[in-house]
MDTraj code that builds the backbone (N, CA, C; nanometers):
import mdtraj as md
import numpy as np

residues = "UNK UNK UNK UNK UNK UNK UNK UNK UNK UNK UNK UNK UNK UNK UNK UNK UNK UNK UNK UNK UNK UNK UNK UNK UNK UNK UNK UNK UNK UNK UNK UNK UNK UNK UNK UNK UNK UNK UNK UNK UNK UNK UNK UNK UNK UNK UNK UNK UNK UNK UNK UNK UNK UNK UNK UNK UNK UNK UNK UNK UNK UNK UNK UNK UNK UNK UNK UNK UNK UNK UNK UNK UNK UNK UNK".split()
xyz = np.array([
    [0.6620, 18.6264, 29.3756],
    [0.8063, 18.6161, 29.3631],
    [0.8712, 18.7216, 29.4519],
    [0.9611, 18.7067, 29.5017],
    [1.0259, 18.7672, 29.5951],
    [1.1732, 18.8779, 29.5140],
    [1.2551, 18.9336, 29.5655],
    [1.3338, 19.0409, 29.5058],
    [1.4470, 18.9775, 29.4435],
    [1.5258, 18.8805, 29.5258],
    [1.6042, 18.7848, 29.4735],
    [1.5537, 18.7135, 29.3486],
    [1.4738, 18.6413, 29.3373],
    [1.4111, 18.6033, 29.2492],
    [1.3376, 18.6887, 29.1177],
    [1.2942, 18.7948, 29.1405],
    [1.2624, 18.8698, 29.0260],
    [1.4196, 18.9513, 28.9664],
    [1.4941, 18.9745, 29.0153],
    [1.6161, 19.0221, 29.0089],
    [1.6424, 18.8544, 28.8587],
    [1.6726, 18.7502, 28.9619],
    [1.6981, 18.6688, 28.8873],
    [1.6333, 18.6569, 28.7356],
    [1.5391, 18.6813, 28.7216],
    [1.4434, 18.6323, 28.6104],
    [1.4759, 18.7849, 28.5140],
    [1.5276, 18.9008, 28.5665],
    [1.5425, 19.0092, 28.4954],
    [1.6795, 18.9584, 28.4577],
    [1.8029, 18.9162, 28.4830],
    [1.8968, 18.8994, 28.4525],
    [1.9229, 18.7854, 28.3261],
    [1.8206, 18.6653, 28.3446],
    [1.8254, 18.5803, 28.2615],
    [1.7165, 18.6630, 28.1490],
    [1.6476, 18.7218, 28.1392],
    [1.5982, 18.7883, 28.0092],
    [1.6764, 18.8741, 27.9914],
    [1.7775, 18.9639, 28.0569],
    [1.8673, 19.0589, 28.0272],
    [1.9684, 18.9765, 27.9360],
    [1.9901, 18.8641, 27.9205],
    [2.1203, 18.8181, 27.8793],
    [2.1106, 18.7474, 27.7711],
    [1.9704, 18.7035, 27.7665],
    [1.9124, 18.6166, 27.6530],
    [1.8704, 18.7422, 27.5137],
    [1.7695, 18.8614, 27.5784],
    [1.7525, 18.9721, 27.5085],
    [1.9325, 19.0450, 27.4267],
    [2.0324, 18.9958, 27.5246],
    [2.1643, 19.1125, 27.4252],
    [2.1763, 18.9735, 27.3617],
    [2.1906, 18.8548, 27.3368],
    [2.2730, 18.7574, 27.2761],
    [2.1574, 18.7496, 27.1496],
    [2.0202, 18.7943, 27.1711],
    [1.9878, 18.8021, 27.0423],
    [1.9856, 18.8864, 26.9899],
    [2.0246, 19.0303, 27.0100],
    [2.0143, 19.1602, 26.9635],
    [2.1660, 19.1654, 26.8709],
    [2.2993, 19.0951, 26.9874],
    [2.3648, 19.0448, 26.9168],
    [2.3969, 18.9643, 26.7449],
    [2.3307, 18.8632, 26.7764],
    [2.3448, 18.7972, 26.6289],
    [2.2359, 18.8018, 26.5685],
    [2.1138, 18.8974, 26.5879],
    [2.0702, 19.0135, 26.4659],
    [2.1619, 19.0912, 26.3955],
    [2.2135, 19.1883, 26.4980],
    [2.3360, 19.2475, 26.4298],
    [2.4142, 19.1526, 26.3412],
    [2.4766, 19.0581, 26.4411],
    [2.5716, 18.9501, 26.3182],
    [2.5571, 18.9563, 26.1695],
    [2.4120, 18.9136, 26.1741],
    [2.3367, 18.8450, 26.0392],
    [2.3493, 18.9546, 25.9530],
    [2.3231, 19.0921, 26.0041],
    [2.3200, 19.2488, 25.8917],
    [2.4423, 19.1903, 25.8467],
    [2.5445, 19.2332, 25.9000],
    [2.7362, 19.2833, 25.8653],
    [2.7942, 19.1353, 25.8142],
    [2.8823, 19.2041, 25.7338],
    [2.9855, 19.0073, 25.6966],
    [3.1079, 19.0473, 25.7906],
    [3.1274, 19.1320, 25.9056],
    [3.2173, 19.1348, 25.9726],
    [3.2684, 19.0144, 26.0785],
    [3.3114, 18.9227, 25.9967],
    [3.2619, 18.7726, 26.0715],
    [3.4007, 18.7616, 26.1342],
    [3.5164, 18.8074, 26.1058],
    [3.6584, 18.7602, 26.1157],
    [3.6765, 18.8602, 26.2997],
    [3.6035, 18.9599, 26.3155],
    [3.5761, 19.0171, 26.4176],
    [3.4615, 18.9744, 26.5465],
    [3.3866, 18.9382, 26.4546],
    [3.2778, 18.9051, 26.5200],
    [3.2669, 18.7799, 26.6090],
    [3.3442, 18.6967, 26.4999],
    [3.3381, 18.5291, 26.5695],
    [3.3998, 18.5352, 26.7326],
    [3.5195, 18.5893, 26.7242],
    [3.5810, 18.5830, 26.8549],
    [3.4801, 18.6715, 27.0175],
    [3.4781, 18.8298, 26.9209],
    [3.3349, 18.8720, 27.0150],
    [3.2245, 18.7956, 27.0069],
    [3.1811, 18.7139, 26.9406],
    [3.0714, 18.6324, 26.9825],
    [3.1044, 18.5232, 27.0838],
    [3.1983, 18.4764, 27.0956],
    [3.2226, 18.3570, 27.1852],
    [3.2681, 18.4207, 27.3086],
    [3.3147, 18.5558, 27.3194],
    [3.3147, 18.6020, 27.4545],
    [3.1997, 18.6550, 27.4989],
    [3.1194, 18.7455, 27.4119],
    [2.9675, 18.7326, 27.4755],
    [2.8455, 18.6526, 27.4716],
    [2.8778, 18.5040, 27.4325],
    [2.7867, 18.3877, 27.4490],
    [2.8652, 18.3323, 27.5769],
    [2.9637, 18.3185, 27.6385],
    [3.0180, 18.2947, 27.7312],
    [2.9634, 18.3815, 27.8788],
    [2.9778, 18.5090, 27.8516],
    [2.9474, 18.5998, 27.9365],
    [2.8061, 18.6028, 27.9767],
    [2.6708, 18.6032, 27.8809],
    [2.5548, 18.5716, 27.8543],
    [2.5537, 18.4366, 27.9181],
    [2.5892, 18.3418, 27.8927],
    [2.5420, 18.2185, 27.9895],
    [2.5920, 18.2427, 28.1159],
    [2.7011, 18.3264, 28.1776],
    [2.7337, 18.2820, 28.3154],
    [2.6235, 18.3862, 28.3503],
    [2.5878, 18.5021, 28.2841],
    [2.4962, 18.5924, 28.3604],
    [2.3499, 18.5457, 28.3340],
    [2.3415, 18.4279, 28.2940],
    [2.1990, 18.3286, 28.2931],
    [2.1986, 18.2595, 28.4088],
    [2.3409, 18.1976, 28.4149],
    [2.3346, 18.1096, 28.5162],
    [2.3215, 18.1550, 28.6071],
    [2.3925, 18.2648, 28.6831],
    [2.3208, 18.3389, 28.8129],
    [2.2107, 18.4029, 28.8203],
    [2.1604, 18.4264, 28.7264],
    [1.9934, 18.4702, 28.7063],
    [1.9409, 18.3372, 28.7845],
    [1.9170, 18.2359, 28.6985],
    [1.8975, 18.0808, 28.7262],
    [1.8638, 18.0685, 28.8817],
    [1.9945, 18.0839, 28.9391],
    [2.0980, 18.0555, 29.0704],
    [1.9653, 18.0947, 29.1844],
    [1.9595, 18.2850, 29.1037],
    [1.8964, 18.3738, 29.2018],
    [1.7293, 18.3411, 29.1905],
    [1.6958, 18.2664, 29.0789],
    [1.5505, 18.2566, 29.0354],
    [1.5218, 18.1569, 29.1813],
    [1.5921, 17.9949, 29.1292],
    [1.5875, 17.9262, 29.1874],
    [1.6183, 17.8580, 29.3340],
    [1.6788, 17.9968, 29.4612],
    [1.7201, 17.9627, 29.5276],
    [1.6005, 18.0297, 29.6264],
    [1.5911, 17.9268, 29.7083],
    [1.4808, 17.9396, 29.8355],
    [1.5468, 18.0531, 29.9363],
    [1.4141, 18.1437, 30.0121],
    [1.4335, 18.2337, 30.0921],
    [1.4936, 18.1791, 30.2135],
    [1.5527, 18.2157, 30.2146],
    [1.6123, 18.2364, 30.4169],
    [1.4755, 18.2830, 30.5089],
    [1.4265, 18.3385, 30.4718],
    [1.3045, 18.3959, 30.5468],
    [1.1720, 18.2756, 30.5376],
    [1.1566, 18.1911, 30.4049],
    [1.1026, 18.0500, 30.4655],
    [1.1557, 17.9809, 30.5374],
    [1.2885, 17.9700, 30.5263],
    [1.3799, 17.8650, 30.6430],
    [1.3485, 17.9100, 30.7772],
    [1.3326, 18.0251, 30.8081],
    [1.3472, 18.0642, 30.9522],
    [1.1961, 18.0506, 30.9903],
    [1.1119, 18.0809, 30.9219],
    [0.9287, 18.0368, 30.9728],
    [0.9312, 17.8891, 30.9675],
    [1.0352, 17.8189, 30.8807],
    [0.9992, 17.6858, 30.9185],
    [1.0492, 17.6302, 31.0852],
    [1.2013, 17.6877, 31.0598],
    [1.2267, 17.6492, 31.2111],
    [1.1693, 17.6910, 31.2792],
    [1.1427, 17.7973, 31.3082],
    [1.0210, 17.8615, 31.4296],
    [0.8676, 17.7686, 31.4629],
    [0.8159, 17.7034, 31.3020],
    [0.6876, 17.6411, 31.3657],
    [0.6888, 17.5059, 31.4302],
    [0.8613, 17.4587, 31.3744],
    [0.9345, 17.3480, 31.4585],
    [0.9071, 17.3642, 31.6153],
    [0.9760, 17.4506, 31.6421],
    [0.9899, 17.4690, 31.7728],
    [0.8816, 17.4814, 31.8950],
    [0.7701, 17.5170, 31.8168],
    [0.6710, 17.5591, 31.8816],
    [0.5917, 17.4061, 31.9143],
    [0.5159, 17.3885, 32.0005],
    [0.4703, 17.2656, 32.0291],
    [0.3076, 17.2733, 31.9649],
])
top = md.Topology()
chain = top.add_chain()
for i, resn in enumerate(residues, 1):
    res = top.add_residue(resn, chain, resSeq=i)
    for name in ("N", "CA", "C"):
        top.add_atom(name, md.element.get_by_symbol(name[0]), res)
traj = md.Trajectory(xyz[None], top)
């Protein structure tokens, strides 16, 4: 795996790891009238910082693109 890509895969366990550390906490406290609203802004926040995890997991090097064109070229 390359830096982009391990970056990625740290970000999507970074985000998955607080959203459950999160509603562990939840489950202790009945602070629910507080909580509900902070929960839907950090299940929101947590998926977009999945999704660019995702983004960065899943997106091909520039540096294969350019060895590909290069063995193009070559006869």
């Amino acid at each position: 795996m390359e830096r982009p890509q391990t970056t990625g895969v740290l970000l999507m366990a970074g985000a998955v790891l607080q959203m459950m550390i999160f509603l562990w906490a939840v489950a202790r406290r009945s602070y629910m009238a507080v909580a509900l609203p902070v929960m839907a802004a950090l299940a929101a926040i947590s998926a977009f910082a999945f999704w660019i995890g995702w983004t960065m997991f899943t997106t091909e090097s520039e540096l294969e693109e350019g060895l590909e064109e290069e063995g193009e070229a070559i006869p």
